[in-house]
GUTI-515731 format. One line per 5 residues: number of its first residue (from 1); their letters; for each residue y, z, x of C-alpha. Coordinates in Angstrom, 1 decimal. Last residue first. Example, Ala and Ser with C-alpha at 12.3 -4.5 7.8 and 13.67 -1.06 7.14 Angstrom:
BEGIN
2	sa	-1.1,7.1,13.7  -4.5,7.8,12.3
//
This chain:
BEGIN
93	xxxxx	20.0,95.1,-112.7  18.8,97.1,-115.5  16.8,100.4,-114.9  19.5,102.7,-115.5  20.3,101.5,-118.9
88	xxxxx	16.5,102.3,-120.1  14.6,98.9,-121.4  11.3,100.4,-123.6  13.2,103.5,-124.8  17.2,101.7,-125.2
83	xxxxx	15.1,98.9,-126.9  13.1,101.6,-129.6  16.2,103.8,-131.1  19.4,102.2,-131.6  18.3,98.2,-131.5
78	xxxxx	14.7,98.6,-133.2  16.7,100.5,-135.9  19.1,97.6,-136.5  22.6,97.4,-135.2  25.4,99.7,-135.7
73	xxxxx	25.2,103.3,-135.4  26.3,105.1,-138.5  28.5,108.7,-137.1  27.7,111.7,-138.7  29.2,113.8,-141.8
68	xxxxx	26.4,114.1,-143.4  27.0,111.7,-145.9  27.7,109.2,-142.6  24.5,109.8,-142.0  22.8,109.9,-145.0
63	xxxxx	24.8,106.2,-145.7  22.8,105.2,-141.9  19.5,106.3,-142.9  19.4,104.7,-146.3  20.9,101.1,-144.5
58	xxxxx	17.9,101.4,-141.8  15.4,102.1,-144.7  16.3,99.3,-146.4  14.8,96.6,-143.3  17.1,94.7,-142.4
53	xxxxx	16.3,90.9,-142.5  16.2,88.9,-139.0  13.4,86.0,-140.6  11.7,86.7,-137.8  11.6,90.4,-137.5
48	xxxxx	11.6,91.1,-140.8  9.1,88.6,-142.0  6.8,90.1,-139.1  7.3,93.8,-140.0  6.4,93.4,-143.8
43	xxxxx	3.4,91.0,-142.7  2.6,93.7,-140.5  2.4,96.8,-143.5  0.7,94.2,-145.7  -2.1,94.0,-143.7
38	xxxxx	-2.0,97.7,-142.4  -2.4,99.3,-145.8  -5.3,96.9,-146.9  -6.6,97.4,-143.5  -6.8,101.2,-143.7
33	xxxxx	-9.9,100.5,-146.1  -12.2,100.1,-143.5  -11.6,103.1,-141.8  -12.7,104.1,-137.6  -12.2,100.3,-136.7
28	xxxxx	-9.7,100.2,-139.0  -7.7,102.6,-137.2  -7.2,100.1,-134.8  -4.9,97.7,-136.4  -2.2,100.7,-137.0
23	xxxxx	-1.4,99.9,-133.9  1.9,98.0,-134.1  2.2,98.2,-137.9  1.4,101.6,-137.5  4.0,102.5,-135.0
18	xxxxx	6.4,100.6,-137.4  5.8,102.7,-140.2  6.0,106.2,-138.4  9.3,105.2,-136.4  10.2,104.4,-139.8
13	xxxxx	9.0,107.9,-141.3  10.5,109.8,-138.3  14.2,108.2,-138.8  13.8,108.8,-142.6  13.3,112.1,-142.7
8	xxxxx	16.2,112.5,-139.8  18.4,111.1,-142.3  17.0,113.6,-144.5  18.1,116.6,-142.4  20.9,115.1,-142.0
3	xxx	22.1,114.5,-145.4  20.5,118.6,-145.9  23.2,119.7,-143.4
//
């Protein structure tokens, strides 16, 4: 129970990090000092997504779940949790 729990943890603080690498830019309207968060926060995201590295929290989420006695999903996090969002099955051709 508490493997799951955590992999949850981890699910919510990645979905965390890359909302804030995606809009974190506008909080520094508001905060100055947010940028030195954000800047490295996007160059993070950017080498990942170009240069097609995992990022370790995908890997820590998938050995809690399979700790926990869940299945791992294969893929990357964007894969499992944001594409089936932004491209539902039912709305493919």
């Amino acid at each position: 129970m508490l493997y799951r729990l955590a992999a949850d943890a981890v699910v919510l603080f990645h979905l965390a990090y890359v909302m804030f690498v995606v809009a974190g830019g506008l909080l520094v309207f508001k905060w100055r000092w947010v940028a030195l968060l954000h800047l490295p926060a996007v160059v993070w995201g950017v080498l990942v997504e170009l240069l097609g590295w995992i990022c370790p929290l995908t890997p820590l989420e998938l050995k809690l779940r399979v700790a926990g006695a869940q299945e791992a999903y294969s893929g990357s996090f964007i894969e499992h949790y944001i594409v089936p969002i932004l491209y539902p099955a039912e709305l493919d051709r």
